[in-house]
VEXTITI-593635 format. One record per residue: residue in three letters; z, y, x of N, C-alpha, C, O in turn. Coordinates in steps of 0.05 Angstrom, whole numbers, padded with zeros to 5 digits, always signed. Last residue first. Layout:
// VEXTITI-593635
ALAZYXZYXZYXZYX...
//
This chain:
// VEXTITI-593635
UNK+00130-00094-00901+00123-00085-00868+00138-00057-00870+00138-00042-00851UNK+00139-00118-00948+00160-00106-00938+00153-00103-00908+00170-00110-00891UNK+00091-00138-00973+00104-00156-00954+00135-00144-00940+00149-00157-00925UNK+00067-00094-00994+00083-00115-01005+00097-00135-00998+00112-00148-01012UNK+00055-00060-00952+00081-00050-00973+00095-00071-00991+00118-00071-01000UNK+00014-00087-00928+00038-00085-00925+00061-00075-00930+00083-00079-00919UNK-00022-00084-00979-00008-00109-00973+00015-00107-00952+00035-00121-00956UNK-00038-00034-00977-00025-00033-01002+00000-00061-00992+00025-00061-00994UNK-00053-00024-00919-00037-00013-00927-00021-00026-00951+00004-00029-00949UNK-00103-00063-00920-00076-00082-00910-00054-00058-00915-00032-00068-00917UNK-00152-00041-00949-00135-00060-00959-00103-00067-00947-00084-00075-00961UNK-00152+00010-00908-00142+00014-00944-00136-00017-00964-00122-00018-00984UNK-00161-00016-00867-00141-00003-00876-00126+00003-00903-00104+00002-00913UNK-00220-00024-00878-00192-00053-00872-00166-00047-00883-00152-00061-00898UNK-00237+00027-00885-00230+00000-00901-00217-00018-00905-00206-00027-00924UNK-00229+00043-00825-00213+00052-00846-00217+00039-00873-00196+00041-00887UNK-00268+00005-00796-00231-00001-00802-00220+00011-00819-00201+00000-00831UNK-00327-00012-00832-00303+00004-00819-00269-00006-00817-00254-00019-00831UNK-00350-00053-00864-00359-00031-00850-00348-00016-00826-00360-00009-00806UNK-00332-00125-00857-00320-00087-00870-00335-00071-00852-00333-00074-00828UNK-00382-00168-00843-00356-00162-00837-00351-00127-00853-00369-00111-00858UNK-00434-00185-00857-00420-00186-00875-00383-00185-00865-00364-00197-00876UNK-00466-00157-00804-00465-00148-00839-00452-00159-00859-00454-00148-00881UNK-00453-00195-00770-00438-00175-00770-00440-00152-00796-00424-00135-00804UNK-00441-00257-00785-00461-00244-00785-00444-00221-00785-00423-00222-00797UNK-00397-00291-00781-00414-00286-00760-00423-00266-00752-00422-00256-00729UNK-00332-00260-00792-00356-00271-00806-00371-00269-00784-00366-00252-00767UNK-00280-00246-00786-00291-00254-00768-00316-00268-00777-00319-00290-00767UNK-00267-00213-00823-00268-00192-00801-00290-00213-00786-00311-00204-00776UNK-00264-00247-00866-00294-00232-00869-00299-00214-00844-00320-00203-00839UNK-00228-00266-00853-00250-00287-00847-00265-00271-00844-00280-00271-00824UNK-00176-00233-00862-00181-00248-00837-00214-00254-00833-00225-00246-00812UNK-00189-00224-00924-00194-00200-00896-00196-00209-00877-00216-00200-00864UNK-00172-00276-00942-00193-00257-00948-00208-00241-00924-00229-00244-00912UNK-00118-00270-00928-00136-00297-00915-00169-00282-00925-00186-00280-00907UNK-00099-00236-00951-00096-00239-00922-00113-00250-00915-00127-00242-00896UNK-00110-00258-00998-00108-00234-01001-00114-00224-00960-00130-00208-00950UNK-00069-00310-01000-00101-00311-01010-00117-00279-00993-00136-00283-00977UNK-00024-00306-00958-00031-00294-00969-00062-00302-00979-00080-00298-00962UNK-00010-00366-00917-00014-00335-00919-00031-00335-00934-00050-00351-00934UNK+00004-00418-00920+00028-00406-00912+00022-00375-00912+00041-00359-00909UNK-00058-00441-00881-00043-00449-00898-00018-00427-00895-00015-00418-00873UNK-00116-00398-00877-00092-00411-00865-00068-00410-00881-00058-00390-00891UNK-00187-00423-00882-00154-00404-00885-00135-00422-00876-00134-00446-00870UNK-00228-00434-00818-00212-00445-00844-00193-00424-00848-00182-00410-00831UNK-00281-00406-00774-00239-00419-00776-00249-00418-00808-00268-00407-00819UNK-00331-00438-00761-00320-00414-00778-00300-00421-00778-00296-00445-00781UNK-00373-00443-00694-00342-00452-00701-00327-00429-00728-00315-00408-00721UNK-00409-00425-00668-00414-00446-00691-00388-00445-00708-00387-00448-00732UNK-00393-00387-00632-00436-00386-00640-00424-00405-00668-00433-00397-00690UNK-00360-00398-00609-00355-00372-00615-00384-00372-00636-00389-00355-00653UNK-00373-00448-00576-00353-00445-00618-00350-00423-00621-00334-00419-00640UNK-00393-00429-00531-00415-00446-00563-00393-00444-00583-00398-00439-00607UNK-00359-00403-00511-00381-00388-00524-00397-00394-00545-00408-00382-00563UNK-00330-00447-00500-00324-00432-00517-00338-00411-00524-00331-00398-00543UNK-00368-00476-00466-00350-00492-00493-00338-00461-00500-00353-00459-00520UNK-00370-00443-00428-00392-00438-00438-00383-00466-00461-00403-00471-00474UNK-00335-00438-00395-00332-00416-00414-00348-00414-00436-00347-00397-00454UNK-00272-00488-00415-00291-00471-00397-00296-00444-00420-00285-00434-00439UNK-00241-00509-00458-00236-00519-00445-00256-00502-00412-00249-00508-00389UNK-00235-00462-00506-00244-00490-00496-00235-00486-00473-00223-00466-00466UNK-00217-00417-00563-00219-00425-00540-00225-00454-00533-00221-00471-00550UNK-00219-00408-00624-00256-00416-00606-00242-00421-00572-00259-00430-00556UNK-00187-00391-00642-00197-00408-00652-00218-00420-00635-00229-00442-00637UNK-00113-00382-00612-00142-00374-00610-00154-00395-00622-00144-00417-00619UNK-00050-00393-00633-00082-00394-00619-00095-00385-00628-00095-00378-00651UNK-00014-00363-00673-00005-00367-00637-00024-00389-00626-00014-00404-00609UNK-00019-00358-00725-00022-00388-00721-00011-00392-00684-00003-00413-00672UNK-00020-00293-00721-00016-00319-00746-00014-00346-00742-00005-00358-00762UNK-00048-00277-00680-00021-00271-00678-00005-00291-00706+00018-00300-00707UNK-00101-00302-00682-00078-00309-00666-00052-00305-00667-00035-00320-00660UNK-00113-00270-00721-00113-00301-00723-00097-00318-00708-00085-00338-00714UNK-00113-00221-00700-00099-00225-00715-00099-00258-00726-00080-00265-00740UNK-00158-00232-00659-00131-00226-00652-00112-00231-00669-00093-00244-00660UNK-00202-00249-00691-00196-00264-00673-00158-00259-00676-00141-00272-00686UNK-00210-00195-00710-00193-00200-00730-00186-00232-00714-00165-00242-00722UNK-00213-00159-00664-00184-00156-00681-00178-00177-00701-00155-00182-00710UNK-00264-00173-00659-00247-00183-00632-00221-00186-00649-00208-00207-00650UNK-00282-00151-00714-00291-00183-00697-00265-00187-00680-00247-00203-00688UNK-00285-00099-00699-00267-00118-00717-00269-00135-00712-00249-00142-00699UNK-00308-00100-00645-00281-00090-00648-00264-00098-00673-00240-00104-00672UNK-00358-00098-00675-00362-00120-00660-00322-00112-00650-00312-00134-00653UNK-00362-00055-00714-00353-00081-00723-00354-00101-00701-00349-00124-00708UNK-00372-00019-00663-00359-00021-00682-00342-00041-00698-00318-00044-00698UNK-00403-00062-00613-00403-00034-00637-00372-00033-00650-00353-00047-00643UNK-00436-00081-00556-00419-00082-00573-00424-00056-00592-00440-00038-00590UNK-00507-00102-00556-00486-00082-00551-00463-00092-00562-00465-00110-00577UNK-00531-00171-00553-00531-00148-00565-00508-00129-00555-00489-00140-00544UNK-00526-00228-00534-00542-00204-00507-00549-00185-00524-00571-00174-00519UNK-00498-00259-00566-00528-00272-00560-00549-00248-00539-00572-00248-00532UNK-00451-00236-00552-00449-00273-00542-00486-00279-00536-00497-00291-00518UNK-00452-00207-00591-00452-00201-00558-00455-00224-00545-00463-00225-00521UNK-00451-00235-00642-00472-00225-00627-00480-00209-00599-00502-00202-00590UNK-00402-00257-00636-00425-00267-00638-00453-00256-00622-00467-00262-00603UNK-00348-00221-00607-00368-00228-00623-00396-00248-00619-00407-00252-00598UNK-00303-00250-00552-00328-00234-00558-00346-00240-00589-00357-00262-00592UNK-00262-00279-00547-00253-00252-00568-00280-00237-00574-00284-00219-00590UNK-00273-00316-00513-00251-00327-00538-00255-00304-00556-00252-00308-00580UNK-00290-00291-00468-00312-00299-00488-00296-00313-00506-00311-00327-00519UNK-00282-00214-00466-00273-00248-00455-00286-00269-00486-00289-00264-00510UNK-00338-00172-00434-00314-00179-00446-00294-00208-00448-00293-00223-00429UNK-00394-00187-00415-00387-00167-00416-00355-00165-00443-00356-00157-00466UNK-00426-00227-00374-00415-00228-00392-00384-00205-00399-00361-00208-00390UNK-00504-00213-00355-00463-00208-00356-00449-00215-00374-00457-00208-00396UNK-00547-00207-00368-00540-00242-00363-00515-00225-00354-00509-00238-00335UNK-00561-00156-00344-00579-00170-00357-00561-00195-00341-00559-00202-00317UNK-00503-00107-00341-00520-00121-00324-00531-00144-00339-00512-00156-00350UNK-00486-00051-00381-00477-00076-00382-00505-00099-00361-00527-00103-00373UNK-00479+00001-00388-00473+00000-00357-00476-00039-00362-00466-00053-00344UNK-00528+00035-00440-00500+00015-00429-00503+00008-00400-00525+00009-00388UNK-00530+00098-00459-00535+00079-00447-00512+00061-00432-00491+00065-00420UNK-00491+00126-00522-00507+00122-00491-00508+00099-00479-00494+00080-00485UNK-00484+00117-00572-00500+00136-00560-00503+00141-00531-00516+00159-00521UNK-00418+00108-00563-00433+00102-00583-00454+00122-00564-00446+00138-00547UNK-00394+00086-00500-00387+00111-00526-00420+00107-00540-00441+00103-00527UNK-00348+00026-00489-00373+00044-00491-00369+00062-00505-00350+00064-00520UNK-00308-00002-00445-00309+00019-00473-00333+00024-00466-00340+00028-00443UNK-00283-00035-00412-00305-00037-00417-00311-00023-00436-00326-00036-00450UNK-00230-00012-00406-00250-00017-00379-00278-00021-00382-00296-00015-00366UNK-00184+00007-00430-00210+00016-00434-00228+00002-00417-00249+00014-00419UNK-00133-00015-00433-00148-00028-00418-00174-00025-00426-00189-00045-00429UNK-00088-00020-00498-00089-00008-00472-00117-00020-00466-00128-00034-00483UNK-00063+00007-00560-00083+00001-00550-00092+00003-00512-00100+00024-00502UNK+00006-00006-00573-00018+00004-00566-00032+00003-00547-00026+00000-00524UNK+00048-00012-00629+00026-00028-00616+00016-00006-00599+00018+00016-00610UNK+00127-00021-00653+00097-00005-00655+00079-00021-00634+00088-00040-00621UNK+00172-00050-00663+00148-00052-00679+00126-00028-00681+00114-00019-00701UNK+00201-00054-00608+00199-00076-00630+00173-00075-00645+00156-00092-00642UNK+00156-00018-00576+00182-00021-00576+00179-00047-00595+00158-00059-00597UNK+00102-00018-00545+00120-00008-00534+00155-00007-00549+00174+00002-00537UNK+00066-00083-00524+00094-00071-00550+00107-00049-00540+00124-00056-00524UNK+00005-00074-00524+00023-00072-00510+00044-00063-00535+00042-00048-00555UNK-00063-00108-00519-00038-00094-00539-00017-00098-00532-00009-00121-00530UNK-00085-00145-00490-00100-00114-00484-00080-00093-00499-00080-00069-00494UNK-00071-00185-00506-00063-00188-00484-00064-00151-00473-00050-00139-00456UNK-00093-00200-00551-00063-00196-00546-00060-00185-00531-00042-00168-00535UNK-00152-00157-00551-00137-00177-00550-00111-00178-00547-00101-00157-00540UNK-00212-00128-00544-00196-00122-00560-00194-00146-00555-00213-00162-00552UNK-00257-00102-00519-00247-00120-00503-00222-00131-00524-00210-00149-00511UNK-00289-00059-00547-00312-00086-00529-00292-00097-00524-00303-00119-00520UNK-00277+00003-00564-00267-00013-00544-00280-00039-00528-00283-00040-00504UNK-00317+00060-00572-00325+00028-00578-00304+00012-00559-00314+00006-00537UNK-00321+00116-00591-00311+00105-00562-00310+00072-00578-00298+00070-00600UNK-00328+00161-00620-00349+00151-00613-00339+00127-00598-00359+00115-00589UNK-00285+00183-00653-00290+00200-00628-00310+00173-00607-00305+00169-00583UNK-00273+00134-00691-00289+00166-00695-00291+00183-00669-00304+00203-00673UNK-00262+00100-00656-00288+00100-00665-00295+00127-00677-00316+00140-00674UNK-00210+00117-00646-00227+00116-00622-00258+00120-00637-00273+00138-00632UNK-00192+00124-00694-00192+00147-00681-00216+00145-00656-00233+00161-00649UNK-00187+00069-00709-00199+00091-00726-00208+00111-00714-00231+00119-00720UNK-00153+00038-00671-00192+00043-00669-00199+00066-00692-00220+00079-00688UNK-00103+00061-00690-00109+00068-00658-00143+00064-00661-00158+00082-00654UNK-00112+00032-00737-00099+00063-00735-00114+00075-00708-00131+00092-00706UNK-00103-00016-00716-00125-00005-00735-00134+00024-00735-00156+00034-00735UNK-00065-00024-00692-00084-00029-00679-00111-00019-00695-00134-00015-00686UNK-00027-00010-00741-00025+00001-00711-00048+00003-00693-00052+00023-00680UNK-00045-00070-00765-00038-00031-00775-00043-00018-00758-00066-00010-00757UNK-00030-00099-00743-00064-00098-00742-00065-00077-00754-00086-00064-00754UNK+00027-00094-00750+00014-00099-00717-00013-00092-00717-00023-00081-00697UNK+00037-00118-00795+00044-00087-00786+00031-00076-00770+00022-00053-00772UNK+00013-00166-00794+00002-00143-00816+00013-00115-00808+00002-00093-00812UNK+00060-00186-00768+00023-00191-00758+00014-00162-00777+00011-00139-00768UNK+00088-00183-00803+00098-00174-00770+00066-00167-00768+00054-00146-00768UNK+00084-00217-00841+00091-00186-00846+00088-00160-00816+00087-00136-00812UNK+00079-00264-00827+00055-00249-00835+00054-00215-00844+00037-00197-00850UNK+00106-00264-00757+00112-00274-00787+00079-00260-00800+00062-00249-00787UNK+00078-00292-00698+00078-00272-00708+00084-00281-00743+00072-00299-00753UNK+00087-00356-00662+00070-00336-00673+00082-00316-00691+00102-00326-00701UNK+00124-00357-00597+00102-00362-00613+00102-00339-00638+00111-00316-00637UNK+00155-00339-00554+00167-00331-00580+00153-00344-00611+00162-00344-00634UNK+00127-00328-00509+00151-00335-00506+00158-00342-00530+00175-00360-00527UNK+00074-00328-00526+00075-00351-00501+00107-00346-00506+00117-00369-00506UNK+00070-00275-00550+00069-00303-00568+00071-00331-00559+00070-00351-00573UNK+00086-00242-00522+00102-00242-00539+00094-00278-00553+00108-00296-00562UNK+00041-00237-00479+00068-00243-00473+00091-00257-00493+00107-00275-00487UNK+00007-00216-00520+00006-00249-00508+00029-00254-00504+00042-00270-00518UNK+00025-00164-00537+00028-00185-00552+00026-00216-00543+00037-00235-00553UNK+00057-00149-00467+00039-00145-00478+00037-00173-00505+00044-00196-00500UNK+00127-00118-00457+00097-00127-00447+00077-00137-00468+00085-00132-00490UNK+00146-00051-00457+00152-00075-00473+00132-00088-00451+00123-00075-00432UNK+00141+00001-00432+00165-00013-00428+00165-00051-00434+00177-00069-00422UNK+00092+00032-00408+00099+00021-00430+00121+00004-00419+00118-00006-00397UNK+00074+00099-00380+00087+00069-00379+00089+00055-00402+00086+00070-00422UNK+00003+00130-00387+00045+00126-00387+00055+00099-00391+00045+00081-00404UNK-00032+00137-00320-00028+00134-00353+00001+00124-00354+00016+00116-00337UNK-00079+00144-00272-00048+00147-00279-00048+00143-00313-00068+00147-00326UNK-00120+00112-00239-00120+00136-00263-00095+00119-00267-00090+00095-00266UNK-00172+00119-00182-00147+00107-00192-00137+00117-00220-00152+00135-00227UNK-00204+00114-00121-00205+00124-00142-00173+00107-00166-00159+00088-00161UNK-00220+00128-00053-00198+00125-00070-00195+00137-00100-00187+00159-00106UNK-00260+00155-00017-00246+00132-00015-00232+00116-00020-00227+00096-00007UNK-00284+00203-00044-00299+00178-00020-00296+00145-00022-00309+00125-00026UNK-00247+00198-00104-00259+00208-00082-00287+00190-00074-00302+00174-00086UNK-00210+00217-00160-00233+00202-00145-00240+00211-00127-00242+00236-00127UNK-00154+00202-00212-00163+00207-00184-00192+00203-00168-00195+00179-00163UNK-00125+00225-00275-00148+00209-00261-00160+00216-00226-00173+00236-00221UNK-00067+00224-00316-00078+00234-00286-00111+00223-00278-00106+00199-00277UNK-00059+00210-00362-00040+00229-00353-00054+00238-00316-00049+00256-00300UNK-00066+00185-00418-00083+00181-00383-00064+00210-00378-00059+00227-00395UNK-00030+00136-00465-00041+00161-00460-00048+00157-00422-00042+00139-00407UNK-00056+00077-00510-00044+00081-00486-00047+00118-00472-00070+00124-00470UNK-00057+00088-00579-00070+00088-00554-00058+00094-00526-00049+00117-00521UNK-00019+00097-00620-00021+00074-00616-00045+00065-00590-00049+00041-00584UNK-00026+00159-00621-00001+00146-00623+00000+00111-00610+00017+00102-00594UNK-00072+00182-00593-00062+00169-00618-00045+00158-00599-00047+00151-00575UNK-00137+00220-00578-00106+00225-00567-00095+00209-00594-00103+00216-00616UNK-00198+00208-00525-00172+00194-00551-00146+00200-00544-00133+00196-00523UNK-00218+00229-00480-00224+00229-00504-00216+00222-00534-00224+00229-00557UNK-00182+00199-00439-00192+00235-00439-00190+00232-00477-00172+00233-00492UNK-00199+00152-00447-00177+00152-00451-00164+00181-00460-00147+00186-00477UNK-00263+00149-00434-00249+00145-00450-00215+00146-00463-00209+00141-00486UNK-00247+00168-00376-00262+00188-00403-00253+00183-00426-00240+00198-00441UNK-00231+00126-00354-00213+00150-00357-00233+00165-00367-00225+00186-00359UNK-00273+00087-00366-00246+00080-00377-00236+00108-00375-00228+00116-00397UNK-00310+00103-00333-00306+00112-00361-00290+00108-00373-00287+00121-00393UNK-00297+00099-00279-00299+00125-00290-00294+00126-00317-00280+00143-00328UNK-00304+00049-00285-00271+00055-00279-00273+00084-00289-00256+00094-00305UNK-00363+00045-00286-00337+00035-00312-00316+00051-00305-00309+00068-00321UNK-00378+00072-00240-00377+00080-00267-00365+00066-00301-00361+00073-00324UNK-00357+00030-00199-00346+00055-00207-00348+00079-00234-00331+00095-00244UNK-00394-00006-00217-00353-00014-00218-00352+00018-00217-00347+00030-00238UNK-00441+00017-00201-00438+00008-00232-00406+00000-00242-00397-00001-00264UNK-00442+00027-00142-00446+00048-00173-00432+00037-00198-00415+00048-00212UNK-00385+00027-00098-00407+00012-00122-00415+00030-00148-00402+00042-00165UNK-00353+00051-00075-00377+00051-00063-00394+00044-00087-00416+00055-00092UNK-00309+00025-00085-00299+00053-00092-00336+00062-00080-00339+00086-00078UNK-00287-00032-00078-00307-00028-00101-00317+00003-00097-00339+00006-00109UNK-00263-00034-00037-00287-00036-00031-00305-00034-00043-00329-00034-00037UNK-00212-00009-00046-00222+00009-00040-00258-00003-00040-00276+00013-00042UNK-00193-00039-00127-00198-00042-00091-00221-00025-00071-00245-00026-00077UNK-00170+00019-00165-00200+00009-00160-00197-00003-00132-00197+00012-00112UNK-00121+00022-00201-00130+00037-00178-00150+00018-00164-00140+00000-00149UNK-00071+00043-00238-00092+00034-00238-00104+00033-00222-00105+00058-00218UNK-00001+00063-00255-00020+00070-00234-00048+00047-00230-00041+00029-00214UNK+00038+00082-00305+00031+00064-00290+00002+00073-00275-00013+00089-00285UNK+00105+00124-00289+00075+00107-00299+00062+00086-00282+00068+00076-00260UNK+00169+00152-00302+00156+00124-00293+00133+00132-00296+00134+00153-00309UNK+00180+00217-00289+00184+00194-00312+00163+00170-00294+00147+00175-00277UNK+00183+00274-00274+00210+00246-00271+00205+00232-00290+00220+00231-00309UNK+00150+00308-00263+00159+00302-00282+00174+00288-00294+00179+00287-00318UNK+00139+00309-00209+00148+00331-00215+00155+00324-00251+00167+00342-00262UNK+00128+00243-00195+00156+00260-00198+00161+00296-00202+00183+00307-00198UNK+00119+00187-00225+00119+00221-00225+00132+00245-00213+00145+00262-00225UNK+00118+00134-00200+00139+00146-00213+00122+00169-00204+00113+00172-00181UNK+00098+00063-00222+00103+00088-00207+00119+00109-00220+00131+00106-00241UNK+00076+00000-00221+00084+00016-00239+00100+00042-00209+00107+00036-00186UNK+00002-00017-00208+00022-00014-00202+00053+00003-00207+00053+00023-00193UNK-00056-00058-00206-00041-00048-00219-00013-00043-00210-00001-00063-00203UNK-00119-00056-00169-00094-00071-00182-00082-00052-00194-00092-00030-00195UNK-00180-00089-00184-00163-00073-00187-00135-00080-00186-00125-00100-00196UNK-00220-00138-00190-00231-00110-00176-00208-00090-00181-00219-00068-00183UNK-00187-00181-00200-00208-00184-00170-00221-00150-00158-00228-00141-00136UNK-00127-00153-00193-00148-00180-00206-00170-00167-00187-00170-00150-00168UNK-00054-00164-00204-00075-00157-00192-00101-00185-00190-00101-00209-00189UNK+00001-00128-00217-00016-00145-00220-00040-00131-00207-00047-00108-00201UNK+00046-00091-00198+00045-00107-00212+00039-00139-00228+00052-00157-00239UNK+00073-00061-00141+00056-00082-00155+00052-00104-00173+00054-00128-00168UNK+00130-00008-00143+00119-00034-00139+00086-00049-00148+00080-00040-00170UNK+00124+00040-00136+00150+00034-00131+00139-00003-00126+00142-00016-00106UNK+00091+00106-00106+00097+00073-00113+00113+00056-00114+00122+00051-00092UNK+00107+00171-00132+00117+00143-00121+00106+00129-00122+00101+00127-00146UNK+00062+00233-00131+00071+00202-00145+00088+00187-00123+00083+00190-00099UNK+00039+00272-00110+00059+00274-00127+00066+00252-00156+00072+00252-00180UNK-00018+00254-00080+00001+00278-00081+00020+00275-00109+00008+00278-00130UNK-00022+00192-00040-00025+00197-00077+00002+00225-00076+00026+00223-00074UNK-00024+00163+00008-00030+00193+00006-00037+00213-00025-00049+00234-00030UNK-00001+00121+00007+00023+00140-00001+00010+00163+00000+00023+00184-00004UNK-00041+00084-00002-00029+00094-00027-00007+00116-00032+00003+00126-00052UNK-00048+00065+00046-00073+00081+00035-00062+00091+00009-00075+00109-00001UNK+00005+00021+00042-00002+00050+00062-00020+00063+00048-00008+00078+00032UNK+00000-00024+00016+00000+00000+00000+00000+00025+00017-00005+00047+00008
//
């Protein structure tokens, strides 16, 4: 972490995680005394057009969305040599975390949770920004019962050209829509898609289409329709399927639809 202490007016306190093109590290502010977390591109990527213009857009995208249930960017760094983007801590860890220790989610819980997460894409999609990656794992608890949206990396903004390389596989293929699966953009509904996967998961604590590799789970992302699920709501079970319908014309237009159904239902469920 030497190359890291030349970061003007941050700590590093430790390392988090770390993946093939980034790591992660929680820090401290200090003209403002509060924790964050620190993002920060391996220097060898910091050369590459196309890694660097993701990492770039993740902090646009983040620029560009202010909600409650969206992770906030509090800094973005770039150089020659060193690119990186500050954003605020979250305390809790992330819904995977929650469902590997605790398994699955009640249906009241779950329904609060795809609130939150709903809330948070409303905003993004109206300020154009297409998440592409939506998962437990991408949703952070910051306390008992709020959600938010972290790990722009692959965000698109509606209306521009995609950074996505012919034959990439551009998100995780348990959560990718269909039709990204067959070498279309993500969108909109391709984000309900991922959510309503998510929310399937948080209901049962699996995934429907994972296998055993990648390309077994790409093919049940292509064939595989989940079934309702016993123990929830007709009403629930409704919204679940149609999020994850193949065809992306017969999923809800919008989240703020979604919304206007799972509001009334989670008043009934006592969310």
């Amino acid at each position: 972490m030497a190359d890291l202490e030349r970061i003007v007016g941050y700590r590093i306190d430790r390392e988090i995680s770390r993946s093939s093109i980034t790591s992660v590290y929680q820090g401290y502010q200090e003209s403002l005394q509060r924790k964050v977390l620190i993002k920060r591109l391996h220097p060898q990527f910091v050369s590459d057009p196309e890694i660097r213009s993701r990492f770039e857009r993740e902090a646009h995208a983040l620029a560009r969305i202010k909600h409650k249930n969206i992770v906030h960017i509090y800094d973005f760094r770039a150089d020659d040599e060193l690119m990186l983007l500050v954003q605020e801590w979250i305390s809790g860890g992330s819904v995977a975390d929650f469902i590997r220790s605790h398994g699955p989610f009640s249906e009241r819980e779950a329904v609060a949770l795809a609130i939150d997460v709903l809330e948070g894409l409303n905003v993004a999609h109206e300020a154009k920004v297409i998440h592409r990656d939506i998962k437990p794992s991408n949703l952070m608890l910051s306390n008992v019962d709020s959600i938010k949206i972290t790990d722009f990396g692959l965000a698109h903004f509606e209306g521009s050209p995609t950074l996505t390389q012919q034959g990439a596989i551009m998100g995780t293929p348990a959560y990718m829509p269909p039709e990204v699966v067959n070498g279309e953009p993500g969108s909109a509904k391709g984000d309900i898609y991922s959510l309503g996967v998510t929310l399937y998961e948080l209901l049962t604590g699996n995934n429907p289409f994972q296998a055993d590799n990648i390309s077994q789970t790409l093919q049940r992302v292509l064939t595989v329709k989940p079934t309702k699920l016993e123990g929830v709501r007709d009403d629930t079970n409704r919204l679940l399927l149609s999020m994850m319908a193949k065809d992306p014309n017969h999923r809800p237009n919008s989240v703020s639809l979604i919304l206007d159904q799972l509001r009334p239902l989670a008043v009934e469920l006592g969310a």
